[in-house]
C-alpha positions as CSV (number, residue, x, y, z in Angstrom):
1,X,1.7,8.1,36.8
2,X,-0.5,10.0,33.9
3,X,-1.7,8.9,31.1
4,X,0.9,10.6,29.0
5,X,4.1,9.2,31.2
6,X,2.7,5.4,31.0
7,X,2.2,6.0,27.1
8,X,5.8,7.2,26.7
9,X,7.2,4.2,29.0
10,X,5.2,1.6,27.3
11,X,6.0,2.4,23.8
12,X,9.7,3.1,25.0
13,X,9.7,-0.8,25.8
14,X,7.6,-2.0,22.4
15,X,11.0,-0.2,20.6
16,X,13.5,-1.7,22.6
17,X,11.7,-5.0,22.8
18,X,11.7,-4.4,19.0
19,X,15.3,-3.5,18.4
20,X,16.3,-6.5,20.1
21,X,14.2,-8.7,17.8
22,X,15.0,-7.0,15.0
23,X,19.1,-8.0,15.4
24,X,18.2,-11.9,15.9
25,X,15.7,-11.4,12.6
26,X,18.6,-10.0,10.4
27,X,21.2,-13.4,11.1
28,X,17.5,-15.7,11.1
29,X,17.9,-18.1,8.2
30,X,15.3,-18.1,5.5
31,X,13.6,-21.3,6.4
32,X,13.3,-20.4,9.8
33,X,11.2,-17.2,8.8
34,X,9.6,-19.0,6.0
35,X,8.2,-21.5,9.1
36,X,7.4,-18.5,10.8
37,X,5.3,-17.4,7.8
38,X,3.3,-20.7,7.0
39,X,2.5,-21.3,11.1
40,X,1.3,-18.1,10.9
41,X,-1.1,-18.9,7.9
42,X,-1.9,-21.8,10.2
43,X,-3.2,-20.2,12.8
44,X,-5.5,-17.8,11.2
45,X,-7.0,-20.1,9.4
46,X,-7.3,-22.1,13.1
47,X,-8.3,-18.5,14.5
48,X,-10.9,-17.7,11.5
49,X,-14.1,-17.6,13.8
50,X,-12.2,-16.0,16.6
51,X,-11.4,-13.1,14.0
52,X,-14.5,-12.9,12.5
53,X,-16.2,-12.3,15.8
54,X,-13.1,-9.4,16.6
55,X,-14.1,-8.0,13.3
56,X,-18.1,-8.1,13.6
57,X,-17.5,-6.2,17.0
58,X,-15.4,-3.5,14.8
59,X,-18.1,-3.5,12.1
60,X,-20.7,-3.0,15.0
61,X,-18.9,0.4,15.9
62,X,-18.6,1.4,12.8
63,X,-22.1,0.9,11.6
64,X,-22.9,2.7,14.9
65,X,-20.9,5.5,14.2
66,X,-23.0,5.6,10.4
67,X,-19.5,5.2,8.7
68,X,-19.5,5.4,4.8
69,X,-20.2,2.1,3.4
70,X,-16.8,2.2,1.6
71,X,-15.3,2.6,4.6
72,X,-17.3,-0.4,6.3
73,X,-16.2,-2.6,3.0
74,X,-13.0,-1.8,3.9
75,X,-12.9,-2.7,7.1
76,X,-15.3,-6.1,6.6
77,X,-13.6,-9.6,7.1
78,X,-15.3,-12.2,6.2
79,X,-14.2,-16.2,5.6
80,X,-12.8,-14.9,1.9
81,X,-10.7,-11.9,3.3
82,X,-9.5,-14.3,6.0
83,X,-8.6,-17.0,4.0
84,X,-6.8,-14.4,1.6
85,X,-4.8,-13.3,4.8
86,X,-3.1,-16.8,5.3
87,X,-2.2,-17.3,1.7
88,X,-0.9,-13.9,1.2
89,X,1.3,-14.7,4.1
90,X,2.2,-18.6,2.4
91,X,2.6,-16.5,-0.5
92,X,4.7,-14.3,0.9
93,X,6.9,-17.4,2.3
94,X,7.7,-18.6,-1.3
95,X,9.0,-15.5,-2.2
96,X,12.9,-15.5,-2.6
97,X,14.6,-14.2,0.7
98,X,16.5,-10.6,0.1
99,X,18.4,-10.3,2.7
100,X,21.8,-11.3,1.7
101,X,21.4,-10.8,-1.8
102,X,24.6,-9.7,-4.3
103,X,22.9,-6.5,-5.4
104,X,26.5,-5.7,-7.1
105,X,29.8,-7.4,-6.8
106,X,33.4,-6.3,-8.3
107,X,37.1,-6.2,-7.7
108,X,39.3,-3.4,-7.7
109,X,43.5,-3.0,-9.4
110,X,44.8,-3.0,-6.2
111,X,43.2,-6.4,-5.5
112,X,40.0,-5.2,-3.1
113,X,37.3,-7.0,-3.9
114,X,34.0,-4.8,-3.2
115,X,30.2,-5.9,-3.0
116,X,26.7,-4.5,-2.7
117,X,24.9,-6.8,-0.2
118,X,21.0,-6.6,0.6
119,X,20.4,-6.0,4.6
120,X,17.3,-5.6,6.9
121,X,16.0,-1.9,7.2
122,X,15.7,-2.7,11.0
123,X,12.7,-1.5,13.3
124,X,9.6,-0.6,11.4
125,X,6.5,1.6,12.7
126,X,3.5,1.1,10.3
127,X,0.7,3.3,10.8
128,X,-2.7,2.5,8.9
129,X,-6.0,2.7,9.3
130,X,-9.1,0.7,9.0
131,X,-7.9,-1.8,6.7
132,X,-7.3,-5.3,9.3
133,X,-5.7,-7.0,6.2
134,X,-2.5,-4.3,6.5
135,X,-1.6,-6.1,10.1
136,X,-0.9,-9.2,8.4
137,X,0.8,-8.3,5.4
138,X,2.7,-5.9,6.8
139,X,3.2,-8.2,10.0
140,X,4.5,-10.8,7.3
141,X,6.9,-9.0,5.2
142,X,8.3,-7.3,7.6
143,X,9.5,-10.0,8.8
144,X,10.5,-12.1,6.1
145,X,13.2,-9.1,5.3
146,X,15.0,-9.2,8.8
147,X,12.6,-6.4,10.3
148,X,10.9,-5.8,13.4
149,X,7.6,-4.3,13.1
150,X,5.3,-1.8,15.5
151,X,2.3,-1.9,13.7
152,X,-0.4,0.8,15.2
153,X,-3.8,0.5,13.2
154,X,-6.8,2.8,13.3
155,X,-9.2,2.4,16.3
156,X,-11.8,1.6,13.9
157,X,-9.8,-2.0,13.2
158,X,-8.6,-2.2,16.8
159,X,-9.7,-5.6,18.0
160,X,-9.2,-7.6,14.2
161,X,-6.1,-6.4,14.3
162,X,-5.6,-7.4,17.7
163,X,-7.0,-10.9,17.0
164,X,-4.6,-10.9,13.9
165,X,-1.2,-10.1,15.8
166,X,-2.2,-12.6,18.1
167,X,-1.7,-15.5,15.2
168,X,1.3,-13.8,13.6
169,X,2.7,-14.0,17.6
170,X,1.6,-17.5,17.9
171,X,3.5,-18.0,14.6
172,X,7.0,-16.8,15.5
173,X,6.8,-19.0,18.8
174,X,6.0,-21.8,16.2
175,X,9.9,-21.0,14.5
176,X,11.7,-19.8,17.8
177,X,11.6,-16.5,16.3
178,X,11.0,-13.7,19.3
179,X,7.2,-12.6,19.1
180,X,8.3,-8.9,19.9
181,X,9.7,-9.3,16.4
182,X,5.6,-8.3,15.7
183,X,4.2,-6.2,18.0
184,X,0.8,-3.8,18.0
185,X,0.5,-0.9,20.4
186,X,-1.7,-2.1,22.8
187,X,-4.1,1.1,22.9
188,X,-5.9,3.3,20.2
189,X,-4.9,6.6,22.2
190,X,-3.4,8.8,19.2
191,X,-0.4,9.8,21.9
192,X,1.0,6.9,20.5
193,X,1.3,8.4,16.9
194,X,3.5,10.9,18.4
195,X,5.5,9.0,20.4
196,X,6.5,7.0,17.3
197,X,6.7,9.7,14.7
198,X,10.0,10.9,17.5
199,X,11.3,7.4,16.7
200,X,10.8,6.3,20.3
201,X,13.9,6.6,21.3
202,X,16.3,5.9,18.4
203,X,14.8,2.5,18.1
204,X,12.7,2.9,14.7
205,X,14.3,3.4,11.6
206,X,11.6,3.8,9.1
207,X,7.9,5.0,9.4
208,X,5.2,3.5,6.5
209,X,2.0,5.8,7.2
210,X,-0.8,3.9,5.1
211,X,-4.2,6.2,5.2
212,X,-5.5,9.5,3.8
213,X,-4.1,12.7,3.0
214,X,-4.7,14.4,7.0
215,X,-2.7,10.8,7.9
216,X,0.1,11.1,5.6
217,X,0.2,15.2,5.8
218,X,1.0,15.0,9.5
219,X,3.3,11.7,9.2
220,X,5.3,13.7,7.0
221,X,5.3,17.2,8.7
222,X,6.2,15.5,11.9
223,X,8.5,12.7,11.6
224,X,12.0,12.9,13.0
225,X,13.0,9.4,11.3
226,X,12.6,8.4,7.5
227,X,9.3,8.2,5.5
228,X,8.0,6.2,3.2
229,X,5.0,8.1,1.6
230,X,1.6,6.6,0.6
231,X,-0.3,9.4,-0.3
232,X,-3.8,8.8,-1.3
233,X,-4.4,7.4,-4.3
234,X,-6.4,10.1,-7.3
235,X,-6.0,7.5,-10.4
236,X,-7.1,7.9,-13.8
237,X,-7.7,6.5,-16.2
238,X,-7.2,8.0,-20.0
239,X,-9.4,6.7,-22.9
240,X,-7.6,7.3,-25.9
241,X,-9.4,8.1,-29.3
242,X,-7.8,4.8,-30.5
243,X,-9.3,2.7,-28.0
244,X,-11.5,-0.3,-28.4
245,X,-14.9,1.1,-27.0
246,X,-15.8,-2.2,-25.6
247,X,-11.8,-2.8,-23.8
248,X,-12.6,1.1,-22.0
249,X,-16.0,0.3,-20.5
250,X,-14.5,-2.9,-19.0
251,X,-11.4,-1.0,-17.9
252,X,-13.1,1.7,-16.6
253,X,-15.7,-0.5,-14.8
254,X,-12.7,-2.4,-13.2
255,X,-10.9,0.0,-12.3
256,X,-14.1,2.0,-10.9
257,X,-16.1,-0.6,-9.4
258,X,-14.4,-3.8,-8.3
259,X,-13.7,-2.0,-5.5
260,X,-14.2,1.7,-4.9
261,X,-12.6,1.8,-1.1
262,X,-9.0,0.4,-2.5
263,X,-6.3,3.0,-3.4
264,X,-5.8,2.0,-6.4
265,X,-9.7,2.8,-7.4
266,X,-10.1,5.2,-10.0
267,X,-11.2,8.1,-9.5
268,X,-11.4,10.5,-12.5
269,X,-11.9,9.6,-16.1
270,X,-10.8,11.4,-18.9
271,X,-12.0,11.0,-22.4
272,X,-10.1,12.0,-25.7
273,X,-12.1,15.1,-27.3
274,X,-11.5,13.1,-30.7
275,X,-13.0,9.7,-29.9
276,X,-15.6,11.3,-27.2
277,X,-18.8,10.5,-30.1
278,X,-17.7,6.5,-29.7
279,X,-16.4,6.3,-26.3
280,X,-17.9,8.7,-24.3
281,X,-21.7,8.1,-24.2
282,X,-21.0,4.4,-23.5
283,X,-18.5,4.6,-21.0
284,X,-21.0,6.8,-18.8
285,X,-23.7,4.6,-19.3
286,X,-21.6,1.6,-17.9
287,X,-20.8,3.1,-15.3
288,X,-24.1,4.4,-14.3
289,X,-25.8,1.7,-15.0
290,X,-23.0,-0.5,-12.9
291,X,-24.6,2.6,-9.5
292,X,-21.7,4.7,-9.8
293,X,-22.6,8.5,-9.5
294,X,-21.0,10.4,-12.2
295,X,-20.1,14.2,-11.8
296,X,-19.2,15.6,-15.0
297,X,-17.7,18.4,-17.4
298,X,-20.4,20.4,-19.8
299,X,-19.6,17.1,-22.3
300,X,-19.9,15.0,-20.0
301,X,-23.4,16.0,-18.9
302,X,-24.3,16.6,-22.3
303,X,-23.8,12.5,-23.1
304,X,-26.0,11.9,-20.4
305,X,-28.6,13.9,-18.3
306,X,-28.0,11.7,-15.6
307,X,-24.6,13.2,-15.0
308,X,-24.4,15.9,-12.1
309,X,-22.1,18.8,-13.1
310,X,-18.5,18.5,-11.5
311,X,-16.6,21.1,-9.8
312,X,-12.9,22.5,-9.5
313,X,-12.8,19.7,-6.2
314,X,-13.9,16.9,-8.2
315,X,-10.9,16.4,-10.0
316,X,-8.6,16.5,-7.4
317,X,-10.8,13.7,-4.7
318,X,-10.2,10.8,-3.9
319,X,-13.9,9.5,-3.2
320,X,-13.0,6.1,-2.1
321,X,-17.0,5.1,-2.9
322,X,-19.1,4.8,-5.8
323,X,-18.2,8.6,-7.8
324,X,-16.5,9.6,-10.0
325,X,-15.3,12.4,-12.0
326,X,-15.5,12.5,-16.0
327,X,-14.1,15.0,-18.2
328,X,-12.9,15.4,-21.9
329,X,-9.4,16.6,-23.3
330,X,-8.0,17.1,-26.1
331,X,-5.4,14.4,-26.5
332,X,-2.9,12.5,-24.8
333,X,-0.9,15.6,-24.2
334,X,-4.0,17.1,-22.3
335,X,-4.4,14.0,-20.3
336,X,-0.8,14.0,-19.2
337,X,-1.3,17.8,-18.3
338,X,-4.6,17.3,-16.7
339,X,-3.1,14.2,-14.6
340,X,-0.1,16.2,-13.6
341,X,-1.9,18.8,-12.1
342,X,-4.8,17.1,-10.3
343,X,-3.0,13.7,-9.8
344,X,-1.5,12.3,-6.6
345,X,1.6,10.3,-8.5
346,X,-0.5,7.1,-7.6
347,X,-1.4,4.7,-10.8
348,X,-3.1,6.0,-14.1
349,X,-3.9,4.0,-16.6
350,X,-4.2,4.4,-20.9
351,X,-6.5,2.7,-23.0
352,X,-5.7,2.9,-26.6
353,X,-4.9,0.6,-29.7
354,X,-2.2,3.5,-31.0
355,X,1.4,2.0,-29.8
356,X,2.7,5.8,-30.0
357,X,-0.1,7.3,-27.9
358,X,0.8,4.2,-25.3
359,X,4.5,5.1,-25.2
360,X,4.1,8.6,-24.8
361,X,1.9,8.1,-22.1
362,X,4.5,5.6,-20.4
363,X,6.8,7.5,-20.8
364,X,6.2,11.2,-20.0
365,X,3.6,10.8,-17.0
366,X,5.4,10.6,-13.5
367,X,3.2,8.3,-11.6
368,X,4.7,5.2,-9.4
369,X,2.8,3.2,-11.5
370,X,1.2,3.9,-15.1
371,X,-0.4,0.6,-17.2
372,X,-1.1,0.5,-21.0
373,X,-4.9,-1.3,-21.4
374,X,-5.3,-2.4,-17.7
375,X,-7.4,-1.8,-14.7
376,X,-5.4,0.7,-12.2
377,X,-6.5,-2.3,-9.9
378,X,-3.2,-4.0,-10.5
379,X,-1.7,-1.4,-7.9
380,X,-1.2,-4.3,-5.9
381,X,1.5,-6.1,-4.2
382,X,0.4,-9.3,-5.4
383,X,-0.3,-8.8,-8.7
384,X,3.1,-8.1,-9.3
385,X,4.5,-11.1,-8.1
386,X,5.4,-9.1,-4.8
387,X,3.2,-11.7,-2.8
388,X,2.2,-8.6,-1.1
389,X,2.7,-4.9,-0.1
390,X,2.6,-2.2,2.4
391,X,1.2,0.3,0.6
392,X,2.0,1.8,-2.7
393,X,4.9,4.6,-2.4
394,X,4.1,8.0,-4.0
395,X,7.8,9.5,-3.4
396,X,10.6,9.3,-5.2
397,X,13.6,8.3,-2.9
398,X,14.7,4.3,-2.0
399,X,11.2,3.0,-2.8
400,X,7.9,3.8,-5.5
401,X,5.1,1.8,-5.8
402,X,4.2,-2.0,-3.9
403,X,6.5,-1.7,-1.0
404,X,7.1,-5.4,-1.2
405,X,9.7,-7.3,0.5
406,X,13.1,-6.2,-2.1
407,X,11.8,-2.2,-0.7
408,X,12.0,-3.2,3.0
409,X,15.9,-3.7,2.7
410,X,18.5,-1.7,2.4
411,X,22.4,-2.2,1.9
412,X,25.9,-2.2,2.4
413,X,29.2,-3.0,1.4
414,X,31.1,-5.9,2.0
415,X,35.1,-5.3,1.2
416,X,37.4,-8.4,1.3
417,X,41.1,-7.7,1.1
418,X,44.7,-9.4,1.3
419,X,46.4,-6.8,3.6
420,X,45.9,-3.6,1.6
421,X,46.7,-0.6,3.0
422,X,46.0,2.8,1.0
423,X,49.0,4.9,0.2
């Protein structure tokens, strides 16, 4: 048997193992998943050494390989990240349960009494990379909303991962849940990718590609079974001429540099032509002085000599590190304009003191998620009470921004009647 023929037969069996999971998850009562949930907590706060020795062995590869520091960031779990893994998952157990939800409910003349009812999606293939503490969110809500999950992370996260599933496993047993309800492909070959992007036989319903643009590109190009896009993440943020000078520099800092390696990092700034004399000198100084690298427009340079000049390619990257691009406009219109056209729908944020200026930006920009004086940081899961996400969806159809637990469901109709028949 070659390598190709064991690849197909073993990921055949993760999606049938996983479509039989997935029906006893969808009729599992809420506090037998939410048991699930805090034993899984349990055990990775029992396992915390164990993973932390998976994870240095990752890190050791990657420093090896002389991997961007962002990327290493990323990767890194240390007793903080760890700890943040089991409460997102508690976290993720106090959350209401969806499945069953009255999305809609009403009765017909003729007596027929319809209504909208939240189900399970079914059998769900995740694909991410590098970033361990996807496994166990996704792991977790996944399963909280009646799905099965195939989660295949980046080689570069391989063995966290591993050590990660291993808990969430553990877990499930825990309930008398099935552990296939979880389940990692057990190799980094990137056959594998393939073999799920065809569906694997009927058995996935729904692929959630988390990663960068040649990740999502081919997810996209390639998948025979429905998408949910996370496209990288290009967010702005706008300073308005009717900001407060001291709000932008801690916005933009945040948003910048609390962590660059996140997607919801900023990544361009642009500065209001008008309010450039009180905004924009300070706003680059911050963020130099904070060991970001700015690249800049002509204004932009001239605030500062310690700007390096920006090119067409600047304002449409996603740097992931400490850069980024600067660049004045001339009003909100421009921003919205500029944003459009280099922007990747992600999270852009305004800061201004004018309540029209806001609005206008709320309303008229077509991001999944735009903030009035706020770090695009909050593109997160668990700041919006989602107890955690994903990813952040860039499309338009069924789900946009934090795919949370609500997004992982789908629905369909319930219709009671006496002994109607339709003339």
């Amino acid at each position: 048997m070659n390598a190709v023929t064991s690849n197909r037969e073993m990921m055949m069996t993760l999606g049938q193992a996983a479509r039989i999971a997935a029906r006893e998850l969808a009729r599992a009562p809420s506090v037998q998943k939410d048991e699930a949930l805090r034993a899984m907590a349990a055990k990775i706060r029992r396992s915390a050494a164990d993973i932390a020795s998976e994870n240095r062995r990752d890190l050791e590869n990657a420093r090896a390989r002389e991997l961007k520091p962002s990327f290493v960031d990323r990767l890194t779990l240390d007793g903080v990240r760890i700890e943040a893994l089991a409460r997102g998952l508690e976290d993720i157990a106090a959350l209401p349960d969806p499945v069953g939800a009255v999305m809609a409910h009403w009765t017909r003349p003729n007596g027929l009494d319809f209504s909208r009812v939240r189900v399970p999606i079914g059998v769900i293939g995740i694909i991410y990379e590098s970033r361990p503490n996807v496994t166990a969110d996704a792991g977790g809500l996944c399963m909280k909303s009646g799905n099965a999950a195939i989660l295949r992370g980046g080689s570069d996260s391989f063995h966290s991962s591993a050590a990660i599933v291993a808990c969430l496993q553990r877990g499930l047993d825990v309930a008398g849940l099935p552990r296939t309800a979880v389940q990692m492909v057990p190799t980094a070959d990137r056959d594998c990718v393939g073999l799920m992007l065809e569906g694997l036989g009927g058995a996935l319903d729904l692929i959630v590609p988390r990663g960068g643009r040649s990740l999502v590109s081919r997810v996209q190009s390639e998948a025979r079974v429905p998408v949910f896009s996370h496209l990288e993440g290009i967010c702005h943020v706008y300073v308005d001429k009717a900001a407060d000078t001291d709000m932008a520099c801690r916005i933009v800092l945040n948003s910048k540099m609390r962590r660059t390696g996140i997607c919801g990092a900023a990544e361009t700034i642009l500065v209001d032509r008008a309010g450039a004399e009180r905004h924009l000198r300070q706003v680059i100084r911050a963020l130099i002085d904070a060991g970001c690298e700015v690249r800049g427009d002509v204004h932009a340079m001239a605030a500062d000599p310690r700007v390096k000049p920006a090119s067409e390619e600047d304002w449409s990257t996603e740097y992931l590190d400490a850069v980024v691009a600067v660049k004045v406009v001339d009003g909100v219109g421009e921003a919205i304009d500029h944003i459009t056209r280099y922007g990747s729908q992600h999270t852009d944020s305004i800061v201004t003191e004018d309540r029209a200026a806001a609005e206008r930006f709320l309303a008229e920009l077509d991001s999944a998620i735009v903030l009035h004086n706020a770090s695009t940081q909050f593109a997160d899961g668990g700041e919006f009470g989602f107890g955690a996400e994903i990813g952040i969806a860039t499309g338009k159809l069924h789900a946009r921004g934090p795919v949370g637990l609500e997004q992982l469901t789908t629905f369909k109709y319930q219709v009671r009647g006496t002994g109607q028949v339709r003339p």
